[in-house]
N, CA, C and O atoms as a GROMACS GRO file, in nm:
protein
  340
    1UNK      N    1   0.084  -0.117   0.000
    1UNK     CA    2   0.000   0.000   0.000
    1UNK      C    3   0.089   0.124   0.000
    1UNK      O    4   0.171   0.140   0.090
    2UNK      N    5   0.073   0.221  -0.110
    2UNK     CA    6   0.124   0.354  -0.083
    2UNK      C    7   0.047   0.470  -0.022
    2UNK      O    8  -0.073   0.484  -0.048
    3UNK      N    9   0.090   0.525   0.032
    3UNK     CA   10  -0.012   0.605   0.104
    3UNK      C   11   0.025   0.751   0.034
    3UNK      O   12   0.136   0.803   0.044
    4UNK      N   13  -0.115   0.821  -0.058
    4UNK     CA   14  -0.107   0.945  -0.138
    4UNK      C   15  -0.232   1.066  -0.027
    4UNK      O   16  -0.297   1.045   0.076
    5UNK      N   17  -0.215   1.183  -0.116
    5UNK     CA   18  -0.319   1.249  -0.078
    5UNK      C   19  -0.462   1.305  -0.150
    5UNK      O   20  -0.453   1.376  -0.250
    6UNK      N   21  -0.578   1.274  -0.100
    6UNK     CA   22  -0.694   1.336  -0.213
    6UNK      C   23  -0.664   1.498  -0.218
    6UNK      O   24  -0.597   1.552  -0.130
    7UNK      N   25  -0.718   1.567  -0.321
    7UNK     CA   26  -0.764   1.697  -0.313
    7UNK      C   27  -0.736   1.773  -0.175
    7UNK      O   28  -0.643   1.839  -0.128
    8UNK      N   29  -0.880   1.725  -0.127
    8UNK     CA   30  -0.891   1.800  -0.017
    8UNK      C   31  -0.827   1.775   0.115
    8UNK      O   32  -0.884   1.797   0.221
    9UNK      N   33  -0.672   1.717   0.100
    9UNK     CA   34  -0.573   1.681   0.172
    9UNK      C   35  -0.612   1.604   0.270
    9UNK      O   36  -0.556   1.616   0.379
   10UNK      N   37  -0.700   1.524   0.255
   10UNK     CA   38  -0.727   1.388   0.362
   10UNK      C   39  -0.636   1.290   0.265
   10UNK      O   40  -0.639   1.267   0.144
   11UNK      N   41  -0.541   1.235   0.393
   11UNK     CA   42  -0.432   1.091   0.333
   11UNK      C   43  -0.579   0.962   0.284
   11UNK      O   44  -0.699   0.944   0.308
   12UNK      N   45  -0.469   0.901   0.207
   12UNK     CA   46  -0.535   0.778   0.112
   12UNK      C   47  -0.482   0.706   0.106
   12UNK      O   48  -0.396   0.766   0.043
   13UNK      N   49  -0.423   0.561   0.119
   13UNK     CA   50  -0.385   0.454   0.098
   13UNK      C   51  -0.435   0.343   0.031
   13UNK      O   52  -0.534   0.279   0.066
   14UNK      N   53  -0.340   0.313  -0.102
   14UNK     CA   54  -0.398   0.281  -0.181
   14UNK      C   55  -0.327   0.152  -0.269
   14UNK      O   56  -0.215   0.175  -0.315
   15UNK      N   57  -0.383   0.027  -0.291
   15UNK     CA   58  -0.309  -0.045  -0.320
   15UNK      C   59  -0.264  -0.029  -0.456
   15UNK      O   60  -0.327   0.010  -0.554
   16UNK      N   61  -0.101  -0.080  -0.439
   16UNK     CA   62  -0.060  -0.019  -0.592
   16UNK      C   63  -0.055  -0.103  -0.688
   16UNK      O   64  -0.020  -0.076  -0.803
   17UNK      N   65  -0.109  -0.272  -0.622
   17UNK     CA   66  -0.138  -0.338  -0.753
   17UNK      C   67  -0.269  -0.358  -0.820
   17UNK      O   68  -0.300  -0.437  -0.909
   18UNK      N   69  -0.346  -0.262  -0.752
   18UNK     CA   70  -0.473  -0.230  -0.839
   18UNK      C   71  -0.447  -0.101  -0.883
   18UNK      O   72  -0.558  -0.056  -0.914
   19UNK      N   73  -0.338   0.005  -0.909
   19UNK     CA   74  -0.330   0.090  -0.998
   19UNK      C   75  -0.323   0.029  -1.170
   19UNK      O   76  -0.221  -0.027  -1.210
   20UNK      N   77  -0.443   0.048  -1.261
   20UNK     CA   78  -0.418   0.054  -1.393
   20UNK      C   79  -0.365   0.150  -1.473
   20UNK      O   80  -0.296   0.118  -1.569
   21UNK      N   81  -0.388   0.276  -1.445
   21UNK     CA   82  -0.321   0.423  -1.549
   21UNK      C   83  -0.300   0.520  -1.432
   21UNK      O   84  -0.387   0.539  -1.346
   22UNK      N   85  -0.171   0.586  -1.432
   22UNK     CA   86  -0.162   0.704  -1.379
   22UNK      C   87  -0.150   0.868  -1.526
   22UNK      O   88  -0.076   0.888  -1.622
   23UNK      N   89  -0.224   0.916  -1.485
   23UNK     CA   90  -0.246   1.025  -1.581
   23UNK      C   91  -0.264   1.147  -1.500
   23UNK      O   92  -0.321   1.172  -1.393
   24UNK      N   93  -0.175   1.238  -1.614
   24UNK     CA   94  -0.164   1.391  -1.537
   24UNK      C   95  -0.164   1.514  -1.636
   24UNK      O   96  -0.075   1.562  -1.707
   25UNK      N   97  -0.318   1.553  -1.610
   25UNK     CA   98  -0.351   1.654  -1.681
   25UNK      C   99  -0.449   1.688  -1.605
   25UNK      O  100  -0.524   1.596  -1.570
   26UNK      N  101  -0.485   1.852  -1.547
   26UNK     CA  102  -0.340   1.893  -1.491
   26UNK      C  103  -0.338   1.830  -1.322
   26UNK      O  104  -0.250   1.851  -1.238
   27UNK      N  105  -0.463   1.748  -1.307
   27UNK     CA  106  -0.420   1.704  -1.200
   27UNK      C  107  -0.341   1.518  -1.190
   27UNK      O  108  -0.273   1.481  -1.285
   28UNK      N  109  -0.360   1.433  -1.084
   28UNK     CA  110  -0.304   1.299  -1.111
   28UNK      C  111  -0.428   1.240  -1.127
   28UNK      O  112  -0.515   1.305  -1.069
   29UNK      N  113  -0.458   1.166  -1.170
   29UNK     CA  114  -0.561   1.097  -1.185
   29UNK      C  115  -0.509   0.913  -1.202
   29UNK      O  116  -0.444   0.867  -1.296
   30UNK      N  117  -0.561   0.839  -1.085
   30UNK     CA  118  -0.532   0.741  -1.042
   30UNK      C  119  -0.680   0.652  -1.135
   30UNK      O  120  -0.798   0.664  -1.105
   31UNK      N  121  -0.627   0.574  -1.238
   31UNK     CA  122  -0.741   0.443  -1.300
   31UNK      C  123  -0.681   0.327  -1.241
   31UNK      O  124  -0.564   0.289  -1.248
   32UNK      N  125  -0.819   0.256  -1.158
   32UNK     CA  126  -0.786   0.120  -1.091
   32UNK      C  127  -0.838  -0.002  -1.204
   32UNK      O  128  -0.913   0.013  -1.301
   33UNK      N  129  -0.780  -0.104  -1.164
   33UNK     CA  130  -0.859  -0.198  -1.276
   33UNK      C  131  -0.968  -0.236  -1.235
   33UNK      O  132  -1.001  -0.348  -1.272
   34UNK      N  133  -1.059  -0.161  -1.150
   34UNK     CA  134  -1.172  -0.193  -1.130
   34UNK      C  135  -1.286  -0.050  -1.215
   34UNK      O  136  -1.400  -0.008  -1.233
   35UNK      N  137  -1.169  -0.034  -1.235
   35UNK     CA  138  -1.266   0.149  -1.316
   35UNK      C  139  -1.280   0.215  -1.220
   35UNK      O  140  -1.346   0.316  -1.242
   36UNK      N  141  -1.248   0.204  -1.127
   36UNK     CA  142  -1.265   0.342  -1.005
   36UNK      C  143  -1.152   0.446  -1.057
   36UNK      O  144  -1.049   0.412  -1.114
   37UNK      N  145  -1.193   0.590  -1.024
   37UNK     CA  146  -1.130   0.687  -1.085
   37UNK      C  147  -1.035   0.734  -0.951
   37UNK      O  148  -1.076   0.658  -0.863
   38UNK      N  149  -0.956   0.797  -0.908
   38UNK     CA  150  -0.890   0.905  -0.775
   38UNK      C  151  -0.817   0.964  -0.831
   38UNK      O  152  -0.722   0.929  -0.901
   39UNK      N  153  -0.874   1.106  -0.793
   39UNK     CA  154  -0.798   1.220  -0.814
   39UNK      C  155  -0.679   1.266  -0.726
   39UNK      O  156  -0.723   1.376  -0.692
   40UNK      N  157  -0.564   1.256  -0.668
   40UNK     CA  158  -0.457   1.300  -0.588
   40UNK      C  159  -0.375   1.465  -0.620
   40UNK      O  160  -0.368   1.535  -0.720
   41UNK      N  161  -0.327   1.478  -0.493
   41UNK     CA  162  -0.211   1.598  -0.486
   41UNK      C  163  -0.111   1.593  -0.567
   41UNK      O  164  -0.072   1.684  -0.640
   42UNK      N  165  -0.044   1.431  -0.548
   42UNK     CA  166   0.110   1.414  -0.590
   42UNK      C  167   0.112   1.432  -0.748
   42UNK      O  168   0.013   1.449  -0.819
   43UNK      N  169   0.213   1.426  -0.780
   43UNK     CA  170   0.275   1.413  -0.896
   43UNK      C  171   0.205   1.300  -0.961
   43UNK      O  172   0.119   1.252  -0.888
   44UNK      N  173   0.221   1.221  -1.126
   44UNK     CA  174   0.262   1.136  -1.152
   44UNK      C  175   0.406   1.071  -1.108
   44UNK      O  176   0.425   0.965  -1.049
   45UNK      N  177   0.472   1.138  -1.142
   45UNK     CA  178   0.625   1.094  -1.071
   45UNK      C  179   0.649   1.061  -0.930
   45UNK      O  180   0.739   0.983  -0.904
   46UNK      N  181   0.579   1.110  -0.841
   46UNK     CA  182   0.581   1.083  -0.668
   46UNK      C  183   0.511   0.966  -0.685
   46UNK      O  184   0.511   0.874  -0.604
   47UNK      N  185   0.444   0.970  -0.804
   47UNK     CA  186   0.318   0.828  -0.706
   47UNK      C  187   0.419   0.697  -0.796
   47UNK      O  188   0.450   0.587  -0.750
   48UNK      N  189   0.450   0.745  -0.914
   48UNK     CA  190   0.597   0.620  -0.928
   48UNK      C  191   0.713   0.554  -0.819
   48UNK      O  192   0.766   0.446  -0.794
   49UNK      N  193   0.714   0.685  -0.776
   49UNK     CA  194   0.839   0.701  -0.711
   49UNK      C  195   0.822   0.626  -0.561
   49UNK      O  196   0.918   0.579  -0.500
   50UNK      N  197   0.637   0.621  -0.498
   50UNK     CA  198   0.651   0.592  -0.414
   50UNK      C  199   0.615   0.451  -0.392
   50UNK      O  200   0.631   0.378  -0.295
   51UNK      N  201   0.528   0.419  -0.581
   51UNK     CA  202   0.507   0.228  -0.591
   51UNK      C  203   0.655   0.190  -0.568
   51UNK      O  204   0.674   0.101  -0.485
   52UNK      N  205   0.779   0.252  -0.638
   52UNK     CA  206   0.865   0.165  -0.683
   52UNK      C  207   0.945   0.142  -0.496
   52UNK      O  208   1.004   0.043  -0.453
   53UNK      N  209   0.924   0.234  -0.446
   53UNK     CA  210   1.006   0.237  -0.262
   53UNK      C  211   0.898   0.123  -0.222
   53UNK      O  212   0.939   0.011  -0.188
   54UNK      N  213   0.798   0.144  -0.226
   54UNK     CA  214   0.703  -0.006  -0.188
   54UNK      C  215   0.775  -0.126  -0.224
   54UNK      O  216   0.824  -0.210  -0.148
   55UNK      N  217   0.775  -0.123  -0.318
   55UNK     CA  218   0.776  -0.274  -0.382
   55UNK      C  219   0.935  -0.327  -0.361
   55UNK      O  220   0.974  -0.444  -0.355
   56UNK      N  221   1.008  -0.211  -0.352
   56UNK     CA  222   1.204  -0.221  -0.290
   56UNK      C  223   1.161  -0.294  -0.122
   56UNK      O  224   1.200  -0.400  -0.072
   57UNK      N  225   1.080  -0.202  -0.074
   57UNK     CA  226   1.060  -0.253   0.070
   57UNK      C  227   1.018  -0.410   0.100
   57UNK      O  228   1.057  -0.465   0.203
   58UNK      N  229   0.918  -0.492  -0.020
   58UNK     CA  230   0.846  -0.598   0.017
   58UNK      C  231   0.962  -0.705  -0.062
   58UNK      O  232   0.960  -0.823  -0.028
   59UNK      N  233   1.047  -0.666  -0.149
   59UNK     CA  234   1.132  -0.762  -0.242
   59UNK      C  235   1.282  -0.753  -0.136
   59UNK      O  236   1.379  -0.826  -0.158
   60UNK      N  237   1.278  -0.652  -0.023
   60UNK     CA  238   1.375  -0.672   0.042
   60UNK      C  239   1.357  -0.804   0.161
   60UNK      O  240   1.450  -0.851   0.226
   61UNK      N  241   1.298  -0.821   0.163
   61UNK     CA  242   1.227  -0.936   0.257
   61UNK      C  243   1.235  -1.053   0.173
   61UNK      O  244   1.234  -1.150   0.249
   62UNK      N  245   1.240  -1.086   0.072
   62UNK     CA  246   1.253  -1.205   0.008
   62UNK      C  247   1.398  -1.264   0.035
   62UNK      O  248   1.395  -1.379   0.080
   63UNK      N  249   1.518  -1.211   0.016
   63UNK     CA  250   1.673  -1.225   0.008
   63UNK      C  251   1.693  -1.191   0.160
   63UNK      O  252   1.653  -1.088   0.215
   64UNK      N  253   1.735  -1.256   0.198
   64UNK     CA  254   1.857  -1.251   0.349
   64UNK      C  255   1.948  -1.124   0.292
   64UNK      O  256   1.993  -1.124   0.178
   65UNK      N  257   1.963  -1.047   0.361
   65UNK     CA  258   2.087  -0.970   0.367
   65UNK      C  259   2.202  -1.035   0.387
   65UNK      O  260   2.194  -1.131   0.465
   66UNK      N  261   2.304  -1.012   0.341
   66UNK     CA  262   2.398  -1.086   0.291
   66UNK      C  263   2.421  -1.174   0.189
   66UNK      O  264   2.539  -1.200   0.164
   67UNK      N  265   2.337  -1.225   0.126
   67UNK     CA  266   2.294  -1.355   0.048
   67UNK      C  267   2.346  -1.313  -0.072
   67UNK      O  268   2.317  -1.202  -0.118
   68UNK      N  269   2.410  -1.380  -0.120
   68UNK     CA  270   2.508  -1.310  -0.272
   68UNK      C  271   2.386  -1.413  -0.401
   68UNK      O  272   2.331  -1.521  -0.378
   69UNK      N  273   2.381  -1.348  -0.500
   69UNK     CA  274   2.298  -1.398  -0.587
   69UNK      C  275   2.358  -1.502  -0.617
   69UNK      O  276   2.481  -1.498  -0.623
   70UNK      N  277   2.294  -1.611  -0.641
   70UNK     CA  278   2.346  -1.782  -0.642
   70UNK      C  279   2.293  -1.841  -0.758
   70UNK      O  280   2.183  -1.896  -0.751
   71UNK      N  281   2.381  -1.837  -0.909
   71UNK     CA  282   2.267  -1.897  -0.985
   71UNK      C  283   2.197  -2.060  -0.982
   71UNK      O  284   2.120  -2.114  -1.061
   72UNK      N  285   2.252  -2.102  -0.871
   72UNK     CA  286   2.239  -2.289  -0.870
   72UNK      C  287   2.081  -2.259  -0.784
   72UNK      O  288   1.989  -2.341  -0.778
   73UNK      N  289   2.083  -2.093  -0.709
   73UNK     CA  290   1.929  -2.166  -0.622
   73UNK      C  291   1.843  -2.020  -0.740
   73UNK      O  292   1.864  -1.901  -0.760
   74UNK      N  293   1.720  -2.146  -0.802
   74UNK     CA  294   1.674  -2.022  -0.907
   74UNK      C  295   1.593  -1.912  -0.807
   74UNK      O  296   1.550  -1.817  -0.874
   75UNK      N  297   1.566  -1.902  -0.680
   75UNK     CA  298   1.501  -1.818  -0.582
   75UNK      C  299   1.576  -1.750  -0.568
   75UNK      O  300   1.514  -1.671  -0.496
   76UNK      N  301   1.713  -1.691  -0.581
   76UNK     CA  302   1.792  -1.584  -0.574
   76UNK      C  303   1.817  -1.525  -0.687
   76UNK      O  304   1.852  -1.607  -0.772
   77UNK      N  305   1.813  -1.404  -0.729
   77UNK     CA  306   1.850  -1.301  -0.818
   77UNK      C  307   1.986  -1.346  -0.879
   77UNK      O  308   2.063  -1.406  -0.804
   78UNK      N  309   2.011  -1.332  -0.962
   78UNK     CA  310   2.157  -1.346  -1.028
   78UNK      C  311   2.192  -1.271  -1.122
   78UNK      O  312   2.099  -1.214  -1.179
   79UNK      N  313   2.294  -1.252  -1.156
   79UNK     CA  314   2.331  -1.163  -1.305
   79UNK      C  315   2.301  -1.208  -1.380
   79UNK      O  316   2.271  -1.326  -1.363
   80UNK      N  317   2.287  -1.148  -1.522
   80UNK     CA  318   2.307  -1.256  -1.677
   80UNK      C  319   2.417  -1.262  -1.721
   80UNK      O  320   2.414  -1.259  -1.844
   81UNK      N  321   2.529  -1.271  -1.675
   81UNK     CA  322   2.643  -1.315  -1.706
   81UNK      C  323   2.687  -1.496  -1.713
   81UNK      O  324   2.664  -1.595  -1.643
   82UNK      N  325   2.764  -1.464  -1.844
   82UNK     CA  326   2.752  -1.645  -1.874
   82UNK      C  327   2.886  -1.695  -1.721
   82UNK      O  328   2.954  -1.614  -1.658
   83UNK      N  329   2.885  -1.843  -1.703
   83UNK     CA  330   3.008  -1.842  -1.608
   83UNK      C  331   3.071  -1.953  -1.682
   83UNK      O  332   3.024  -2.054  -1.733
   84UNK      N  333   3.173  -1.910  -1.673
   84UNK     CA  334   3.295  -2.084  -1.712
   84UNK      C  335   3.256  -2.172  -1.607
   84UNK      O  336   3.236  -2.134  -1.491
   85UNK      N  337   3.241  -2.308  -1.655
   85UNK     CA  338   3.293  -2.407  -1.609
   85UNK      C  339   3.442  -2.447  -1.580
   85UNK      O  340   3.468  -2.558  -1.532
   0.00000   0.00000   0.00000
């Protein structure tokens, strides 16, 4: 959940995987895939800015800190770099 502001500056929290279109003319205008419309304060760019810190926050919880990307376990991230045998 990111938490934005309506109009009339009452906070909103709002899940960001039911955001379908963010559009900004001249205000933000939030399309859910349910067709619900919300109009917000922020930016288009803030409300990017604040799915993408969400979703850093919930994918940080997947990986142990410390955990070096491992391509033998496919549940860890890895580079695309080829490796010698």
């Amino acid at each position: 959940m990111i938490q934005l502001t309506r109009l009339n500056k009452q906070p909103l929290l709002v899940n960001s995987d039911m955001i379908k279109y963010v559009e900004h003319s001249p205000d933000t205008l939030l399309t859910l895939v349910c067709g619900d419309k919300i109009v917000v304060r922020e930016t288009s760019e803030e409300v990017l800015e604040r799915i993408i810190a969400f979703r850093r926050r919930v994918l940080e919880g997947l990986v142990p800190p410390g955990t070096a990307p491992d391509a033998s376990n496919p549940m860890l991230p890895h580079s695309h770099q080829e490796h010698a045998d």
